[in-house]
N, C-alpha and C positions, 0 to 999 in steps of 0.2 A: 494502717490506721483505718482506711476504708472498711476494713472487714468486722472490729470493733467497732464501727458507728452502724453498719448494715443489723447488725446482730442486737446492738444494743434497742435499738430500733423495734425491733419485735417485742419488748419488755410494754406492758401495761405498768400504770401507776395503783401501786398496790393501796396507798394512803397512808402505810407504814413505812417510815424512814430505815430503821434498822431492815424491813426486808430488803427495800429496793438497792439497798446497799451491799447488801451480802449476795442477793442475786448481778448485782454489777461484778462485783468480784469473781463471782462466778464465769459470768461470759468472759471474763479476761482473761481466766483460766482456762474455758474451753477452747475458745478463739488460739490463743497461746498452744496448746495441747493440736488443735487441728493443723495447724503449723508445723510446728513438730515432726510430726507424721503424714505431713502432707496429706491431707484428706480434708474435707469441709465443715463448717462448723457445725450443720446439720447433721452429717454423717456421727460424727463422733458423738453427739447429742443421741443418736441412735443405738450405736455401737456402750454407751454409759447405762441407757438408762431403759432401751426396750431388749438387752442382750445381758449385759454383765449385773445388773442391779437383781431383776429377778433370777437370774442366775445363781447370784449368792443368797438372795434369801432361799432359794428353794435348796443349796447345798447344807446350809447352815440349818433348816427344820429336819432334813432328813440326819444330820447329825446328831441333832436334839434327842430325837424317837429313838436311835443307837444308842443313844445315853440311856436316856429313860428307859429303852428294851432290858440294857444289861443291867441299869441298879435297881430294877424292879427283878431280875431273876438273881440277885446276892442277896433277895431278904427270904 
C-alpha cells in the first residue's frame, strides 16, 4: 500500500475530477505492473512512456509512408 500512496503522492490536482480519476487508476496499474516485474514505479514509467510509446509511434509512421509509398506507385 505504501508504494501506492508514495506514487499517488506525486500526482498534482488537476481541477478536473474525471482526470484526476483516470490518472489514479493509472498509478494503480503502474504501481501494480512494477510489482509484477519487480522493478519500480519509476522505472517502468520509463520503460512505457520515454521507450515503448515513442517507439510505436515511430513504427507505426514509418508503416504509414510503406502504405502510402506502395498505393501511390498502384495508381
Amino acid at each position: 500500500m505504501n508504494k501506492y500512496i508514495d506514487a499517488y503522492n506525486t500526482m498534482g490536482n488537476s481541477g478536473f475530477e474525471f482526470i484526476d480519476f483516470l490518472f489514479k487508476i493509472c498509478v494503480i496499474v503502474l504501481v501494480d505492473l512494477a510489482e509484477l516485474f519487480g522493478i519500480s514505479y519509476e522505472l517502468i514509467n520509463i520503460i512505457i512512456f520515454v521507450i515503448l510509446q515513442p517507439a510505436l509511434i515511430l513504427l507505426f509512421f514509418i508503416l504509414w509512408r510503406k502504405e502510402k509509398k506502395k498505393n501511390r506507385s498502384k495508381l
